[in-house]
C-alpha positions as CSV (number, residue, x, y, z in Angstrom):
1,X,4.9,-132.5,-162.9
2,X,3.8,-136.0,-162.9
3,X,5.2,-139.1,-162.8
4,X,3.7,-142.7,-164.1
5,X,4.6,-146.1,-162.9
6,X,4.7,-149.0,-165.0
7,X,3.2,-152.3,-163.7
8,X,1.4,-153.8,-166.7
9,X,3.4,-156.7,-167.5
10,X,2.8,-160.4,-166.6
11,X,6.2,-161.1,-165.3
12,X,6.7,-164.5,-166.8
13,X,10.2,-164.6,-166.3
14,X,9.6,-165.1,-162.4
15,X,7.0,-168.0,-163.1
16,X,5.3,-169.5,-160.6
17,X,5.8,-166.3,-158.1
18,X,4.2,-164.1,-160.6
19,X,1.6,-166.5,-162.6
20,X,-1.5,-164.9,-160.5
21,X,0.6,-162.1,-158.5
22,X,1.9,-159.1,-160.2
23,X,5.7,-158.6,-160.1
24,X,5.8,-154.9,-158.7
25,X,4.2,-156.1,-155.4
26,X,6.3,-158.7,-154.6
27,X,7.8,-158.2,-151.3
28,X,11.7,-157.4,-150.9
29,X,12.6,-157.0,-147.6
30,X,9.3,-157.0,-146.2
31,X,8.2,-154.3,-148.6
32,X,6.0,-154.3,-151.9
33,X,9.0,-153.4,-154.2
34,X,6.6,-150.5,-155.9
35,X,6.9,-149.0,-152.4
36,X,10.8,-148.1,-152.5
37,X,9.9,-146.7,-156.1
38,X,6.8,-144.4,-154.3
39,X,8.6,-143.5,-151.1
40,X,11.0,-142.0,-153.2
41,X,8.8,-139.9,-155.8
42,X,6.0,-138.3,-152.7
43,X,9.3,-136.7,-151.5
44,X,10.0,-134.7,-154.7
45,X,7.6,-131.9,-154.0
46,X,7.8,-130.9,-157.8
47,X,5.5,-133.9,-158.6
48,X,1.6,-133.2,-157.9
49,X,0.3,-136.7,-159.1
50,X,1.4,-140.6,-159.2
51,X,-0.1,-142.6,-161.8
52,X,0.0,-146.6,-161.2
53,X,-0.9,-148.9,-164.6
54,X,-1.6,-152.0,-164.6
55,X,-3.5,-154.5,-166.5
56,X,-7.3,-156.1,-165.7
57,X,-5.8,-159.4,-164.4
58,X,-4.0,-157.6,-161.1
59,X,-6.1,-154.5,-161.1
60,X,-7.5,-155.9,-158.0
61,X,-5.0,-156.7,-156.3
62,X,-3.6,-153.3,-156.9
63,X,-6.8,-151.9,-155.3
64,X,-6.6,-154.3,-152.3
65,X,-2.5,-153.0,-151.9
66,X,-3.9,-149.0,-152.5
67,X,-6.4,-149.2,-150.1
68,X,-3.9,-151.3,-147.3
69,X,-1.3,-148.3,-147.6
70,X,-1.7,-144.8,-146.4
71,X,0.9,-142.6,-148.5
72,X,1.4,-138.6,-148.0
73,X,0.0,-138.2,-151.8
74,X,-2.8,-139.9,-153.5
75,X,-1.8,-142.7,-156.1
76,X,-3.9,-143.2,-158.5
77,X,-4.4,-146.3,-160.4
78,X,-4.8,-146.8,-164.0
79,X,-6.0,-150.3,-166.1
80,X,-5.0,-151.1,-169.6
81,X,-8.0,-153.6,-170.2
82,X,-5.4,-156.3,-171.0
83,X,-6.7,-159.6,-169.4
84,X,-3.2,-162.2,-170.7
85,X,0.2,-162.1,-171.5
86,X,-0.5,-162.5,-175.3
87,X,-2.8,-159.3,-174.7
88,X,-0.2,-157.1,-173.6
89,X,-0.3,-153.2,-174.8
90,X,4.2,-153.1,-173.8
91,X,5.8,-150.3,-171.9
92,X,5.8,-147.8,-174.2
93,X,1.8,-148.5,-175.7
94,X,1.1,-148.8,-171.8
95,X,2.2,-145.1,-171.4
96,X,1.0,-143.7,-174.4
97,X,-2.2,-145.1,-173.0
98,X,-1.9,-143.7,-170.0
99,X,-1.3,-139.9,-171.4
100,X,-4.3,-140.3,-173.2
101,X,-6.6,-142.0,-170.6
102,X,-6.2,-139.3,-167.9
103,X,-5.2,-136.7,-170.6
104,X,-1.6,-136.1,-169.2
105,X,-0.2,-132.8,-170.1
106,X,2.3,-132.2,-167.7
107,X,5.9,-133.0,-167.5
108,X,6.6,-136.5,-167.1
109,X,8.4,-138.4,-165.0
110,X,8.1,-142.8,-165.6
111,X,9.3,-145.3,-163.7
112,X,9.7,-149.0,-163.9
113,X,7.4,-150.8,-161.5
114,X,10.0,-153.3,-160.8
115,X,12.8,-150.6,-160.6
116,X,15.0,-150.7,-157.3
117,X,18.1,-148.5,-157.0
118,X,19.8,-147.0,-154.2
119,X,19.9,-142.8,-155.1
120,X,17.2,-141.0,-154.3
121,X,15.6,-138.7,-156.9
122,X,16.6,-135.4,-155.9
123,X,19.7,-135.4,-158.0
124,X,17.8,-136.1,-161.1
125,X,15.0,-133.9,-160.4
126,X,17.6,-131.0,-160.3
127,X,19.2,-132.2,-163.5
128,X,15.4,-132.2,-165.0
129,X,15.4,-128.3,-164.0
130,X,19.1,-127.8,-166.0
131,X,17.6,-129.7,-169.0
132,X,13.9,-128.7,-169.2
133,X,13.2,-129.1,-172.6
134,X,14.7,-131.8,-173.1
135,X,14.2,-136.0,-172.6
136,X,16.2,-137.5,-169.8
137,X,17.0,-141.2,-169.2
138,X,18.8,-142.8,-166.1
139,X,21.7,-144.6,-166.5
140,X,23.6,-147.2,-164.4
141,X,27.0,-147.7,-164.8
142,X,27.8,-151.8,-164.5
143,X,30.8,-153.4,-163.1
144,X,30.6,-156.0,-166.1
145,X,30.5,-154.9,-169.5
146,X,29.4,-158.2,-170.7
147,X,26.2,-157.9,-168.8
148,X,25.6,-155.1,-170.9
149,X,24.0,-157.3,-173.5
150,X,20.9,-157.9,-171.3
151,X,19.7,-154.1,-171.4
152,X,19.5,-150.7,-173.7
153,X,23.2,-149.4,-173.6
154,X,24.3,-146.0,-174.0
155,X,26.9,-143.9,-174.8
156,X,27.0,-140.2,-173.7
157,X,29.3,-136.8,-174.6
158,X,30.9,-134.9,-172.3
159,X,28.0,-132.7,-171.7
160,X,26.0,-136.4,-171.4
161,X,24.1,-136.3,-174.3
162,X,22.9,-139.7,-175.4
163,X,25.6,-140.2,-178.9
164,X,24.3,-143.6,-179.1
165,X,21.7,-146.1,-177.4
166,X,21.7,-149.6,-178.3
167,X,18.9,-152.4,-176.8
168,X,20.4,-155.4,-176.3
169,X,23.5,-155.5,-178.2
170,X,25.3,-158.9,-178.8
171,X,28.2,-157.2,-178.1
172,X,28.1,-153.7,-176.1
173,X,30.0,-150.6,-176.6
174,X,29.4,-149.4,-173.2
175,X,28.8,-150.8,-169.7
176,X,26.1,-147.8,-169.3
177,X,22.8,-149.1,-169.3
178,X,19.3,-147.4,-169.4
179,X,17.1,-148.0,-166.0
180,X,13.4,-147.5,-167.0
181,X,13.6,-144.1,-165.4
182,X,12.7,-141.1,-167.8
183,X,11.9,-137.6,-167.9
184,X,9.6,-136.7,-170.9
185,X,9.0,-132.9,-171.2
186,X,5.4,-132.0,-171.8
187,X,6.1,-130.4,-175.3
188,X,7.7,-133.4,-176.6
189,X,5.4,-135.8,-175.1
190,X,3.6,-135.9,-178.9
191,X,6.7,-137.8,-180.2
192,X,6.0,-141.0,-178.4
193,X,2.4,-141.2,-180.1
194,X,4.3,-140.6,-183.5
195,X,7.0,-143.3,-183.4
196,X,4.2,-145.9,-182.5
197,X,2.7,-145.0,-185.6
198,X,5.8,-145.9,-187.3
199,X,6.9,-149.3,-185.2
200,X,5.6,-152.1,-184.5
201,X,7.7,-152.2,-181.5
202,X,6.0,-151.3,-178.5
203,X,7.1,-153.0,-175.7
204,X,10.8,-152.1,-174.4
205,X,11.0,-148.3,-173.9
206,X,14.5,-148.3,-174.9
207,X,13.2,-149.0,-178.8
208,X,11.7,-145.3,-178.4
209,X,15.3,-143.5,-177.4
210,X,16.6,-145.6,-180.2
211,X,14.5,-143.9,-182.3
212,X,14.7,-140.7,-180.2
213,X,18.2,-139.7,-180.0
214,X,18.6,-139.1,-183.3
215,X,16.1,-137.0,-183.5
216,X,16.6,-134.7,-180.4
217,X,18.1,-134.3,-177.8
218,X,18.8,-136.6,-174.8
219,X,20.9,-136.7,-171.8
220,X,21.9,-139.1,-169.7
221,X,22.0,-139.2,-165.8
222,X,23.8,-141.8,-164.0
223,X,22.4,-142.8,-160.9
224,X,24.7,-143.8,-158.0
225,X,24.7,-146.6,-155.9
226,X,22.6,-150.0,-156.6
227,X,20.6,-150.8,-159.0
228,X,18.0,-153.9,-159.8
229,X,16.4,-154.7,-162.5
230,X,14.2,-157.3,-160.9
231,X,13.5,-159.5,-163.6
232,X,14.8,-162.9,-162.8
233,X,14.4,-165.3,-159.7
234,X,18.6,-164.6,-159.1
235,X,18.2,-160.7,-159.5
236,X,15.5,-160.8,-157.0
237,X,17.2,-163.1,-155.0
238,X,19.8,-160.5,-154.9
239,X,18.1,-158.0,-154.4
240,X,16.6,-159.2,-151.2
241,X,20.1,-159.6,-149.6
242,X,21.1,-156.1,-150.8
243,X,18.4,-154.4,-149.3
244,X,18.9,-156.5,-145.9
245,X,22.1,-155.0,-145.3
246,X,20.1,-151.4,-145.3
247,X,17.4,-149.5,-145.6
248,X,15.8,-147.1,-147.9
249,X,12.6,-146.1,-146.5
């Protein structure tokens, strides 16, 4: 098993803090925020290599943050060749990329680069074992449905199978919401390189389970604890007092 980390974007929504510093190594409570993401995947013994992408313009400074660190696997980094925001590959172009670029044909697990949450990632590796074949996305349940509207929402069965998935609703069904936290199974990776021939929308990964689930199966796994989607100056903001009150290293 591998696992990717998505750092390719520009970040603009956290202008001037991100205009010539990538998003993913901003620090939140003294730590890079990709470094709660990593922490948690070199425990999960299951995954034999971590994949960083980013884009040309913070390459470097991904290389000066590699070589600073000394982690107990190697992470490997991965550029997209993009050089500005109107450049941009997206998310889901950024991992089909990736798959290709290092010829990825393992089990897949990929991770938002600006992803913090509280559980670790033992519970959904075991649920990944249960559901082999089959794609996995993490859910987060919200205390406010309204806030819905700002992510991909979903509804699962009893048996929490994705019945629906919606990104961005005006007006949400749901207060489940997906995470940027996926498990794609190695022979159903080819199905991310078919719906971007078929859409011209590449960026927000939750376009692809839209596509996805009804098509195959998915099931959902909902993630206790917090969770950040650190996006916004307030969410990072928040964040930072969160994860002052404890600590997840």
């Amino acid at each position: 098993m591998q696992a990717l980390i998505l750092a390719a974007g520009y970040g603009k929504r956290l202008y001037p803090l991100t205009k010539e510093y990538p998003k993913p190594l901003l620090k939140v409570n003294g730590q890079p925020i990709i470094d709660y993401i990593i922490f948690k995947l070199i425990k999960i013994k299951e995954i034999e290599k971590i994949w960083v992408i980013t884009n040309a313009k913070f390459f470097a400074q991904f290389l000066k943050w590699k070589k600073e660190k000394k982690f107990d696997k190697p992470i490997n980094l991965i550029n997209d060749l993009t050089k500005t925001y109107s450049q941009r590959r997206g998310a889901l172009a950024d991992i089909d990329f990736a798959i290709k670029k290092k010829n990825i044909k393992d089990d897949l697990i990929i991770v938002g680069g600006d992803n913090l949450f509280e559980e670790n990632l033992a519970g959904f590796i075991s649920y990944i074992k249960e559901k082999k074949e089959n794609f996995i996305i993490g859910l987060h349940r919200l205390k406010d449905k309204s806030q819905a509207r700002h992510y991909g929402v979903a509804r699962i069965n009893r048996e929490n199978q994705l019945v629906s998935f919606e990104e961005k609703p005006s007006k949400p069904k749901s207060r489940l919401v997906g995470i940027c936290l996926y498990y794609f199974p190695k022979d159903r990776i080819f199905l991310l390189e078919e719906y971007l021939k078929n859409s011209k929308l590449k960026d927000a990964p939750g376009n692809f389970i839209n596509w996805l689930y009804s098509r195959e199966k998915i099931y959902g796994y909902v993630l206790k604890g917090f969770w950040y989607d650190v996006g916004q100056p307030h969410t990072l903001k928040e964040a930072e007092k969160t994860l002052k009150r404890r600590n997840l290293l």
